[in-house]
C-alpha positions, 0 to 999 in steps of 0.5 A: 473855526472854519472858514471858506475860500472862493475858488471859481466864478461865473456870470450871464448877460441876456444879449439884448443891450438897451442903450441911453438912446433907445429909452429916450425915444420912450421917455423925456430923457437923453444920453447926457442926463443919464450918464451923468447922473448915474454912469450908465450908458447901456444896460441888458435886458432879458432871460428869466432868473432861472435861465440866466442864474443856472448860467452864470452857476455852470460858468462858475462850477466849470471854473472851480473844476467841480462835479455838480454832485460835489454841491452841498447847497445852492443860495439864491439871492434875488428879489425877482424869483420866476414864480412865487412858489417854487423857490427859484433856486429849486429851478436852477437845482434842476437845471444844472443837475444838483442834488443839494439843499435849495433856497431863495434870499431877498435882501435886496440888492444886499443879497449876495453879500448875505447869501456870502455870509450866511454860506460861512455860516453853513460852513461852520456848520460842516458843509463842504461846498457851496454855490452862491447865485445873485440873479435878477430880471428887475425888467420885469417890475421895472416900468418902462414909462417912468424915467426915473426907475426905467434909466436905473435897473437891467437884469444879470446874474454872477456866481460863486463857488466857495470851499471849506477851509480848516482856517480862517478862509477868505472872508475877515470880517462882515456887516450885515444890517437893516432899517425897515423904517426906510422900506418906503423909500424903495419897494415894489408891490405884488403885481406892481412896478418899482417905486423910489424916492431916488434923492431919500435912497442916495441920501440913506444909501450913502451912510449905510454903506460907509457904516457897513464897510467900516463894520466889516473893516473893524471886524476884520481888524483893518484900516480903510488904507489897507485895502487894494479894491473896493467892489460897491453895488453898482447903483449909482456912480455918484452914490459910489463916489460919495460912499468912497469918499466917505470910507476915506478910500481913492475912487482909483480902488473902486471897481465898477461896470455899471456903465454897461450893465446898470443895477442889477441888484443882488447880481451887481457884485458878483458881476462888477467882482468878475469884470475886475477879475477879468481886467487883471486888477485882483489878484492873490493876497488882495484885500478886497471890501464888497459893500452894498445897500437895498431896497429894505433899507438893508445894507451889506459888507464882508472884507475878502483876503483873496486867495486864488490868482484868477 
């Protein structure tokens, strides 16, 4: 059966950085209660998913060495398309000039792990070539007077190119799954805000994620001790600390940057993956679990063997 192999990979930031500091002059909050709580310190803030996916896409297709002509189909994972119809991913087919297949996925801040798995699908179904977005702007449902969500949610986007292999490729194993009995606990309405119930969502987000990482660990037919790094949805640090305790794996594998980006939703992994990358931690023959959890409650997870020295 085919596989697929990850060969290049992009991100996009909008410029502007809100600070702690900023959104406690707008809001009964402060730099320490914040960081605290959540990890995050800054987060950025602006473009349109459009603008900052085709970014992070053409970032990707360059580090590949591929022709845009060369793509079989383009997934976009987002829960924030710039309109309800066309699907954003037909805009960023435009954009960076593809002639391709195009289409939406909303799994929440899952997606990108979905859009992951569903292109191995499609690689087995005999596609050569597969650029894989997750791109965001939660600015635009985030309301800006509720400290609770406000603190939280930034926009950015991370890209992936993957090639078909004849062999097993790079992903082992995955999980994928949903509960849409929890969709109360996280949502936004048609021309509204998000609303959280934020203790119920580390509560579910917790278990869900060691259920899926396990999922995908067995799948893949590996112990949590085998893996070299761990890449988790940057939502919250102590929802990362309690889901690595709980897979039984050292916070020291655990790979994150939400400190400076905040919850991106589906573009928090690709994002969190390329930081790694860039800092020298992942290398060729890694072991890597990706593992996430949404608003749905969807959650997420695929054991990558990485096969390319960045």
């Amino acid at each position: 059966m085919a596989g697929l192999k990850i060969t290049g990979w992009g991100t996009a930031l909008p410029e502007r950085v809100v600070t702690n500091e900023e959104l406690a002059k707008q809001v009964d909050t402060n730099d320490e209660w914040i960081s605290d709580r959540t990890g995050i310190s800054e987060r950025r803030i602006g473009g349109t998913t459009a603008g900052l996916g085709a970014d992070a896409g053409r970032m990707a297709m360059e580090r590949a060495g591929v022709d845009p002509s060369s793509i079989d189909l383009l997934i976009l994972a987002t829960t924030t398309p710039d309109r309800r119809v066309p699907a954003t991913a037909s805009t960023i087919q435009h954009q960076l000039g593809l002639d391709c297949g195009a289409f939406d996925l909303n799994a929440a801040c899952s997606g990108f792990m979905y859009g992951l798995t569903a292109a191995h699908g499609f690689m087995r179904a005999g596609m050569e070539r597969i650029l894989i977005i997750g791109a965001e702007t939660l600015s635009v449902i985030t309301d800006w007077t509720d400290r609770n969500t406000c603190i939280l949610f930034a926009d950015g986007a991370g890209a992936v190119v993957v090639d078909r292999t004849e062999d097993d490729g790079d992903v082992l194993g995955f999980s994928l799954s949903s509960d849409g009995s929890l969709e109360d606990v996280l949502y936004c309405d048609h021309g509204g805000f998000l609303e959280m119930n934020g203790r119920e969502v580390f509560r579910k987000a917790v278990l869900v994620m060691e259920k899926a990482g396990r999922e995908a660990l067995k799948q893949a037919g590996l112990e949590a001790s085998d893996i070299d790094h761990v890449i988790p949805h940057q939502a919250n640090i102590r929802i990362i600390e309690a889901s690595m305790k709980r897979l039984g794996i050292p916070m020291d594998k655990a790979i994150h940057n939400l400190h400076c980006t905040g919850n991106t939703s589906s573009a928090s992994i690709p994002l969190a993956m390329v930081n790694g990358i860039d800092e020298g931690r992942i290398h060729e023959r890694d072991l890597v679990l990706m593992v996430g959890f949404g608003a749905g409650m969807t959650s997420a997870a695929a054991v990558v063997r990485w096969s390319v020295e960045p």
